[in-house]
C-alpha positions as CSV (number, residue, x, y, z in Angstrom):
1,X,-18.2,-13.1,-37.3
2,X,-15.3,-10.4,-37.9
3,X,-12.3,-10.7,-35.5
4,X,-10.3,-7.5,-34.9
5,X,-6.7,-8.0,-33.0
6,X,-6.9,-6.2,-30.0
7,X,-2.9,-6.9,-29.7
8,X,-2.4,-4.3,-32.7
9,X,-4.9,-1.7,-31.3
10,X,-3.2,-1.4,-27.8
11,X,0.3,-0.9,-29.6
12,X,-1.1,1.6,-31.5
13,X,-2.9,3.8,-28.3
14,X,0.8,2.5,-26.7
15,X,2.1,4.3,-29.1
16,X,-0.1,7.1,-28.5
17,X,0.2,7.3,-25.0
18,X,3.9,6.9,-25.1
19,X,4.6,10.0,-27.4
20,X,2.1,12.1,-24.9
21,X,4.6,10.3,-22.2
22,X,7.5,11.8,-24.0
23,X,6.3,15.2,-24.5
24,X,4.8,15.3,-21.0
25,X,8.4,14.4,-19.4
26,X,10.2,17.0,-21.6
27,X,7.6,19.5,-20.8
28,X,8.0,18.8,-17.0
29,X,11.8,19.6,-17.5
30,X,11.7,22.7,-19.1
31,X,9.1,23.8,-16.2
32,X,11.1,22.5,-13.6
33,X,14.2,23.8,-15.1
34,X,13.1,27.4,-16.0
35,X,10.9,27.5,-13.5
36,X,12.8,26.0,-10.7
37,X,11.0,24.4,-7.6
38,X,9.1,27.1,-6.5
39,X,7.6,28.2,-10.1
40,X,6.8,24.5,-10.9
41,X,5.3,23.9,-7.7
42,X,2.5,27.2,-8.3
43,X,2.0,25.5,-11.8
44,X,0.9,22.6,-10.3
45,X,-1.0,23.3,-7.6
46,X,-3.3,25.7,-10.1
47,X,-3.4,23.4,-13.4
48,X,-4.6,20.5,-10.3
49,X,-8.0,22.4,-9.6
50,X,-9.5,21.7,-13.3
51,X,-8.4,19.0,-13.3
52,X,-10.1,17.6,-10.2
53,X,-13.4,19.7,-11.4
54,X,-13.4,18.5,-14.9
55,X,-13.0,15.0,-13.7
56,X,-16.6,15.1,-11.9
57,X,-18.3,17.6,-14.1
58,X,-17.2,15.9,-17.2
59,X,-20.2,14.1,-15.5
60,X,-18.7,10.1,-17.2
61,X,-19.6,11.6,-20.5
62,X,-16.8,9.9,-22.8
63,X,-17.5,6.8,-21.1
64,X,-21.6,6.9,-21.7
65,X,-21.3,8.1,-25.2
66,X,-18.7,4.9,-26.3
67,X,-21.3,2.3,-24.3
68,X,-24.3,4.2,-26.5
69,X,-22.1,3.9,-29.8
70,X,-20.7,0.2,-29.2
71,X,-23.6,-0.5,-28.5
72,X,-25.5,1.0,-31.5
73,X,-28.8,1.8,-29.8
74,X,-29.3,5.5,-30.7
75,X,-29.0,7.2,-33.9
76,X,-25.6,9.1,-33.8
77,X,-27.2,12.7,-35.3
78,X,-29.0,12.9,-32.2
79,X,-26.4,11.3,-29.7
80,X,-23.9,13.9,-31.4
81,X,-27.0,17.0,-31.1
82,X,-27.2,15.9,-27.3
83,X,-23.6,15.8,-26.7
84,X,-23.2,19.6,-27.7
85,X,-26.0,20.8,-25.4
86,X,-24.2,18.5,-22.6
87,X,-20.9,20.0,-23.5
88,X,-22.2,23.7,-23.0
89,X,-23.9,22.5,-19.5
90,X,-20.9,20.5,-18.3
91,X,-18.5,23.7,-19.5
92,X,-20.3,26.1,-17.8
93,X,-20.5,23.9,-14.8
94,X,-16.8,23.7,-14.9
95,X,-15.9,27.3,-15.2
96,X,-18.2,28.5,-12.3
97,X,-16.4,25.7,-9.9
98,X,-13.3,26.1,-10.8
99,X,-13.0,30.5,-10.7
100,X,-15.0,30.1,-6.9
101,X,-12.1,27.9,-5.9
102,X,-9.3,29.9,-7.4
103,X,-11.7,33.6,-6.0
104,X,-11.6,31.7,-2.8
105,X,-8.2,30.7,-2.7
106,X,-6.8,31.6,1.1
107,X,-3.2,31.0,-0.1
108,X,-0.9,31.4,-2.2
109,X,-3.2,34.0,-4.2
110,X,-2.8,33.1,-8.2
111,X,-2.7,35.6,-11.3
112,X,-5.8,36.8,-12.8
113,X,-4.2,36.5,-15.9
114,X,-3.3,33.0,-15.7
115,X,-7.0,32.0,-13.8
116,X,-8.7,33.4,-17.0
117,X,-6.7,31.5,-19.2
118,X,-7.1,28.4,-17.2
119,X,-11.2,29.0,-17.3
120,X,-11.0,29.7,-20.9
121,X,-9.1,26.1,-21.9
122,X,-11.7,24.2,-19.6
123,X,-14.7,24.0,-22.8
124,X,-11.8,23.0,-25.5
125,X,-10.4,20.5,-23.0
126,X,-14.1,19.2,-22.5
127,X,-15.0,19.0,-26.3
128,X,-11.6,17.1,-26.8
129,X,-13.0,15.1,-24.5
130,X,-15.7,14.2,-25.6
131,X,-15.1,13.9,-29.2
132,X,-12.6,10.7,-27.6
133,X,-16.0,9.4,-26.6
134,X,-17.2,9.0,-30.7
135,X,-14.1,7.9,-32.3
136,X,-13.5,4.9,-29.7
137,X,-16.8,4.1,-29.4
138,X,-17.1,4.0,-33.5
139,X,-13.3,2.0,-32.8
140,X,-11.8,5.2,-34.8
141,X,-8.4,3.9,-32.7
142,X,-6.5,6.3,-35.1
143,X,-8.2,9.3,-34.5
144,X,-9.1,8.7,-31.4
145,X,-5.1,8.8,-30.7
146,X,-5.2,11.9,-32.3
147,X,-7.4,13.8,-30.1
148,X,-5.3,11.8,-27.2
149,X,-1.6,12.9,-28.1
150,X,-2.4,16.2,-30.2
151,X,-2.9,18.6,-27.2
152,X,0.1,17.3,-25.4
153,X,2.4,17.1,-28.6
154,X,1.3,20.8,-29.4
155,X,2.0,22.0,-25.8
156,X,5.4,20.5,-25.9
157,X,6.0,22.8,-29.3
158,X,4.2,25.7,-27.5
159,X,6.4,25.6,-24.4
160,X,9.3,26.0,-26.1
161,X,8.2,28.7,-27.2
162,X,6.5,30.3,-24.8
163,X,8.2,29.6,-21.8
164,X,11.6,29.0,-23.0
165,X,12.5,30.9,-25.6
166,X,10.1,33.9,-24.5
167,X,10.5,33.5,-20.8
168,X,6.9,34.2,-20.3
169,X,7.6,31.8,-16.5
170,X,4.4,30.2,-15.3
171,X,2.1,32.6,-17.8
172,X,3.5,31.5,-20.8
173,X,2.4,27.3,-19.7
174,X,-0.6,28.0,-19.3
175,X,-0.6,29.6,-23.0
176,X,0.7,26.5,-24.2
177,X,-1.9,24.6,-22.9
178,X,-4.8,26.8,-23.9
179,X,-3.6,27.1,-27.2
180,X,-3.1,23.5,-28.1
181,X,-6.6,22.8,-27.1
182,X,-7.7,25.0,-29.5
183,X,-6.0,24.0,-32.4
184,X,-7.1,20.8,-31.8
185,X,-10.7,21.4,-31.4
186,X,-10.7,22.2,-34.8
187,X,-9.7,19.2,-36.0
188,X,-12.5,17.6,-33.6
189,X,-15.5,20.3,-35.5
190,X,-13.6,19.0,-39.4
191,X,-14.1,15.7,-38.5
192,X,-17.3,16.0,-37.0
193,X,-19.1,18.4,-38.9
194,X,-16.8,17.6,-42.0
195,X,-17.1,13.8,-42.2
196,X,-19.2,12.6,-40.4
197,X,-21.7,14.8,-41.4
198,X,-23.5,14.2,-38.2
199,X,-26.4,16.6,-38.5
200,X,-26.5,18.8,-35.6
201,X,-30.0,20.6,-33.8
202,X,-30.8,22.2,-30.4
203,X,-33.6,19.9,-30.2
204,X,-33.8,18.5,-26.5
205,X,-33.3,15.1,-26.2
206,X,-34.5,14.1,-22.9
207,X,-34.9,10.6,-22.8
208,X,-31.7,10.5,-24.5
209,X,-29.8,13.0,-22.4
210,X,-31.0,11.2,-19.5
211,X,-29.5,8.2,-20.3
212,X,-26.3,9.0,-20.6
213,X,-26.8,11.5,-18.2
214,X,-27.4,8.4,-16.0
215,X,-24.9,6.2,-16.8
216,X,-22.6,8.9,-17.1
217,X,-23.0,10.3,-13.6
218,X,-21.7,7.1,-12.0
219,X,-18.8,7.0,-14.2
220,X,-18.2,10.8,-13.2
221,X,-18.3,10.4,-9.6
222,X,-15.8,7.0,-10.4
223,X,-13.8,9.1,-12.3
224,X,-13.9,12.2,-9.6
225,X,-12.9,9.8,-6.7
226,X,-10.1,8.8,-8.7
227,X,-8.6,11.8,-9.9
228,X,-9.6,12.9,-6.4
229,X,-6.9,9.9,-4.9
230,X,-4.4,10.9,-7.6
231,X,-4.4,14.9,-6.7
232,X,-5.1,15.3,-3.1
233,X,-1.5,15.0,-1.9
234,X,-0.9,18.0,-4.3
235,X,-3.7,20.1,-2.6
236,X,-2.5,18.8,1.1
237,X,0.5,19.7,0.6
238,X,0.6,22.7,-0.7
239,X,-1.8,23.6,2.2
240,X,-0.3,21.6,4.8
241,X,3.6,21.9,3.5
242,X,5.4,24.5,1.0
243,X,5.6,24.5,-2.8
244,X,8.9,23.4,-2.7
245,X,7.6,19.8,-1.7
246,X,4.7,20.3,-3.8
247,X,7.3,20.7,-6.9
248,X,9.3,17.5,-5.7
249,X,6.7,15.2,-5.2
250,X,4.9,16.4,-8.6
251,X,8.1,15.3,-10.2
252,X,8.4,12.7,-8.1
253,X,4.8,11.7,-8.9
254,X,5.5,12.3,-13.3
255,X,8.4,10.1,-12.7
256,X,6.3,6.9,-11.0
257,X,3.3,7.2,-13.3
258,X,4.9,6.3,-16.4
259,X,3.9,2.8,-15.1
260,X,0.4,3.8,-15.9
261,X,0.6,3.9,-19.4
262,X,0.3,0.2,-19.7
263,X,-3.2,0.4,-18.5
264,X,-4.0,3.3,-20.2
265,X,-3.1,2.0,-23.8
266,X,-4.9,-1.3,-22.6
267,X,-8.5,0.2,-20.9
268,X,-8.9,1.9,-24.2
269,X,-9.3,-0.3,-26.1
270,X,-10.9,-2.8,-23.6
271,X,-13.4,-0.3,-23.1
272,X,-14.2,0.6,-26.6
273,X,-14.4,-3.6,-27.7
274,X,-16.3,-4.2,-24.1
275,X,-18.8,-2.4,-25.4
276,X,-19.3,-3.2,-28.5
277,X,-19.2,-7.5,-28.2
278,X,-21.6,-10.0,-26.7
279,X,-19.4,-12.8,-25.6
280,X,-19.1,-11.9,-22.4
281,X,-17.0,-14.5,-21.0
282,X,-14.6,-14.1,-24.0
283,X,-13.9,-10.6,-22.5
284,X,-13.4,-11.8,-19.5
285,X,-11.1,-14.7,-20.1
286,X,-9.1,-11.9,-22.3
287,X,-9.3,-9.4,-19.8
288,X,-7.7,-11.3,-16.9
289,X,-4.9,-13.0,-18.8
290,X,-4.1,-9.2,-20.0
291,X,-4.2,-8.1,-16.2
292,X,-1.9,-10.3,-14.8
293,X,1.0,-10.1,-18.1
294,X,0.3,-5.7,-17.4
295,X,1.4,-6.4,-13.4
296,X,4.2,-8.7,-14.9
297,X,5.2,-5.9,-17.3
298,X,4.9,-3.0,-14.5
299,X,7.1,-4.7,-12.2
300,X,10.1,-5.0,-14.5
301,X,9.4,-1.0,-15.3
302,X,9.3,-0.5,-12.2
303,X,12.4,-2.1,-11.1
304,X,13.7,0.1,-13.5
305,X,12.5,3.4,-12.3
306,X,13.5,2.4,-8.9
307,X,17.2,1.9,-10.1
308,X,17.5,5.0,-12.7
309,X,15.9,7.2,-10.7
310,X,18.7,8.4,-8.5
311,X,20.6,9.1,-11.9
312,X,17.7,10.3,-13.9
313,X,16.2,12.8,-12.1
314,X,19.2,15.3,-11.2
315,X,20.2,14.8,-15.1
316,X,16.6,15.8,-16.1
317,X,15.4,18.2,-13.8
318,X,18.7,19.9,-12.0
319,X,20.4,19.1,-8.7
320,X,17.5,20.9,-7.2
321,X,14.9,18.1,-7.6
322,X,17.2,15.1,-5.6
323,X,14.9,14.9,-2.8
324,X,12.4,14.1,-5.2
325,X,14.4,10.8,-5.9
326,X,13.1,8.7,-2.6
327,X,9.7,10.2,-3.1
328,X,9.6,8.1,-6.9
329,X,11.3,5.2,-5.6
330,X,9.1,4.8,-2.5
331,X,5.6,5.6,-4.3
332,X,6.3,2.9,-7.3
333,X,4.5,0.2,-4.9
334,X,1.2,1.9,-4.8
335,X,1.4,3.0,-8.7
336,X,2.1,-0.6,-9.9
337,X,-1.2,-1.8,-7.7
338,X,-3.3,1.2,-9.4
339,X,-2.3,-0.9,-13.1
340,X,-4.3,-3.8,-12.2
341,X,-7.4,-2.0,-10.9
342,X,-7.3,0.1,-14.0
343,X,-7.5,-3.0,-16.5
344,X,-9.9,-4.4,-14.2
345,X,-12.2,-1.4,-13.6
346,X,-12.3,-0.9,-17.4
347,X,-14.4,-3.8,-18.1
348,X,-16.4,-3.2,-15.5
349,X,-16.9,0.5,-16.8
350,X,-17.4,-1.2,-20.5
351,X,-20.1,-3.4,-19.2
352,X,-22.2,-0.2,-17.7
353,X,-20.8,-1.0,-14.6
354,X,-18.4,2.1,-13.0
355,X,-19.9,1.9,-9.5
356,X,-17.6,-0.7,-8.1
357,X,-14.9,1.6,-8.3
358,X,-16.8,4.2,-6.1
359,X,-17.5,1.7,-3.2
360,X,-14.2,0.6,-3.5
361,X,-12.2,4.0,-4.0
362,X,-14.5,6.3,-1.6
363,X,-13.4,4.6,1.5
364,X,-9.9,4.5,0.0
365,X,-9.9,8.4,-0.5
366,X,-11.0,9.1,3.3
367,X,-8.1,7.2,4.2
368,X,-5.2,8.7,2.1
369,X,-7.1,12.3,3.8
370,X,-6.7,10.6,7.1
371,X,-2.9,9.7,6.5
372,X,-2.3,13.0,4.8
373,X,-3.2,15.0,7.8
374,X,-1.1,13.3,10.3
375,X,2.0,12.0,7.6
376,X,2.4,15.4,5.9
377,X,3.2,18.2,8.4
378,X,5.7,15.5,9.4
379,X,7.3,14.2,6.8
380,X,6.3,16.6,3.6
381,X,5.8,15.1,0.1
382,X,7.1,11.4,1.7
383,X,4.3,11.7,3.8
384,X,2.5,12.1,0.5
385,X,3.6,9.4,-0.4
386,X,3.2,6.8,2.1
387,X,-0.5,8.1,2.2
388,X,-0.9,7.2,-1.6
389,X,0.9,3.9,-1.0
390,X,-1.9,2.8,1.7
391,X,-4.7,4.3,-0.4
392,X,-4.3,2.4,-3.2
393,X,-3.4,-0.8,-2.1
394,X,-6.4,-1.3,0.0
395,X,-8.7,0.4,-2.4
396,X,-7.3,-2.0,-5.1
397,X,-7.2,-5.3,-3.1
398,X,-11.2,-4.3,-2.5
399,X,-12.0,-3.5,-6.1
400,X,-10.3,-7.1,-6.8
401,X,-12.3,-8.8,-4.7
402,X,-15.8,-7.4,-5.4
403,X,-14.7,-7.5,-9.3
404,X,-14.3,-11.4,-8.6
405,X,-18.0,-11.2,-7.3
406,X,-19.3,-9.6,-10.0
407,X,-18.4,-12.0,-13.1
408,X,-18.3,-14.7,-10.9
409,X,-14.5,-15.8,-11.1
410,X,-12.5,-16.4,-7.9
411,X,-9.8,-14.2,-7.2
412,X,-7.1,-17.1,-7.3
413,X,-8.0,-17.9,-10.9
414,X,-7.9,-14.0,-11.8
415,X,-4.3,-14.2,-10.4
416,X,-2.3,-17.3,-11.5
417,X,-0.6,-17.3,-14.8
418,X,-1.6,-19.7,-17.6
419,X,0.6,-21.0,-20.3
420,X,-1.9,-18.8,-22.8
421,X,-1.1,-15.8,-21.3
422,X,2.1,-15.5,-23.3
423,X,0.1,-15.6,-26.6
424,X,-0.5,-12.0,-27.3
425,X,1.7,-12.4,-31.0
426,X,-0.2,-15.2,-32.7
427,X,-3.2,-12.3,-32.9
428,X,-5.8,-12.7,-29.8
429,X,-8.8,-10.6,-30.6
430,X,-11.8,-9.6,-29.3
431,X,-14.5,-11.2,-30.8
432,X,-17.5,-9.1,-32.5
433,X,-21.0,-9.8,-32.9
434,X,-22.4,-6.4,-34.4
């Protein structure tokens, strides 16, 4: 039986994620700083619609295609033939939602210019997307890091350009972005096309598409009331507030999630070896010792956020953004909670399993609506932020406890450290069986 370390794979997607980290902080200062509240606050409250759209009619498409690929039941040609007739459907799905929400748009009214480049990015952002889905479910970790920090690497590169040496404002971002998904798309048709030689037809595959149509779905609406959770403060209060406190808690918001990137190096790769191993309850003893060393590890980041921030942020991002510094230190609570549901959820999701995060999350997402209506006219982006706080706390304490149901663990010994915990450098792995 081959053993792969799954210690070496998460520091390489750590690495990944912390150089898109990077690029995505030095990105958010230039914005903010050329820009300046106002500018950065319009940029986000447009780049925020795709994002919520493509996150539900992505339709859990990443996630279906690495369970089908782990898993090794389908032949790839016609896995990789279905996923280009998917990717026109979910594309054109995406563009239509997206341009009647920005046509519709009662306030605030944005550029045409900057609406048709947003609706033009949305199919490269999608086949990126989905190529992600191949490489980690043929554990391609390297490439699938690629396809992961390429498009934000490039649009740091591009917004220098653009919007800082061109002073194209708000016009020239969204360049950035478009055009970095582009280049990288063609690395995405090389590799398919080139090496992989996957051999490509517009032959409907309906039992096929169906399947990960199916599994995919639940995933999608997981994945919508997630990103949902993450990006309705931005829409309340840019509705309910100005886009002055829309700009400070967005940076406010950059700031805080930094503490994600712990769980996103680690559901990667959980994800990709969840679905392709057999010893279940290996996972699962893995799994929880990672989730309780990732809370240990978020709480000393977050300590330190909480005592850099006050220094960091008027450095960074001007004198301008100080009101953004309570916002960060008050929201870290809620974000460290978010880590552990993440690592959890992602076994869960590897296992064919995303629907515990929408029984959880759904009820969680009516209550951060709740909150927002009567904490933000009040108290702006803090009211934000209390409403995220109380959102995902009790959405995660549920997801803990129906994820203890599930693989039959109790929540005490998901919780308490164990001496093996601290093992991580003598090479624990993931076993294989295919």
């Amino acid at each position: 039986m081959a053993r792969k370390s799954y210690f070496r794979d998460i520091l390489s997607v750590f690495g990944s994620n912390l150089s898109v980290t990077i690029s995505s902080l030095v990105i958010g200062i230039i914005l903010s700083r050329v820009l300046g509240a106002a500018g950065f606050g319009l940029y986000s409250s447009l780049i925020v619609v795709p994002v919520i759209v493509i996150g539900f009619t992505q339709l859990g498409i990443r996630r279906s295609t690495i369970y089908h690929i782990g898993k090794k039941d389908i032949d790839e040609n016609n896995l990789a033939s279905a996923l280009i007739l998917l990717w026109f459907y979910t594309s054109f799905l995406s563009i239509v939602i997206c341009g009647l929400v920005f046509f519709f748009s009662s306030s605030q009214p944005y550029d045409p210019l900057m609406v048709v480049l947003v609706l033009l990015t949305i199919p490269l952002l999608l086949m990126n997307l989905f190529a992600g889905g191949i490489f980690l479910g043929k554990e391609e970790i390297l490439r699938a890091n690629i396809i992961n920090a390429g498009p934000t690497l490039l649009t740091l590169l591009l917004t220098v350009l653009f919007v800082w040496l061109m002073k194209l404002s708000v016009l020239g971002a969204f360049m950035a972005i478009a055009l970095a998904n582009f280049i990288m798309f063609f690395f995405v048709y090389h590799t398919i096309i080139g090496e992989y030689r996957y051999k490509l037809t517009w032959k409907y595959h309906e039992p096929l598409m169906k399947s990960m149509v199916k599994l995919g779905l639940v995933n999608a609406v997981a994945i919508f009331v997630m990103q949902l959770n993450y990006r309705l403060d931005v829409l309340m209060l840019k509705k309910l507030s100005t886009l002055e406190q829309v700009g400070f808690y967005a940076v406010a918001i950059q700031i805080a999630e930094q503490v994600w990137h712990i769980p996103y190096a680690i559901e990667t790769i959980i994800l990709s070896r969840s679905a392709n191993t057999d010893d279940d309850a290996g996972v699962t003893r893995v799994v929880s010792s990672i989730f309780r060393i990732s809370m240990l590890v978020g709480v000393v980041v977050s300590v330190i956020i909480f005592f850099i921030a006050p220094y960091l942020i008027p450095l960074i991002f001007g004198k301008d953004f100080t009101e953004s510094v309570p916002m960060v230190q008050a929201v870290l609570p809620g974000v460290l909670i978010l880590v552990g549901f993440r690592i959890l959820n992602s076994r869960l999701t590897g296992k064919g399993k995303p629907e515990v995060a929408i029984y959880t999350f759904v009820p969680a997402l009516v209550i951060n609506f709740i909150a927002n209506l009567f904490l933000i006219p009040k108290f702006g982006g803090m009211g934000a932020v209390w409403s995220t706080n109380i959102s995902y706390t009790l959405g995660s304490i549920a997801f803990l406890i129906m994820y203890s149901r599930k693989i039959k663990t109790p929540v005490k010994e998901i919780l308490l450290f164990k001496k093996s915990d601290f093992s991580f450098n003598r090479g624990t792995f993931f076993p294989r069986s295919k």
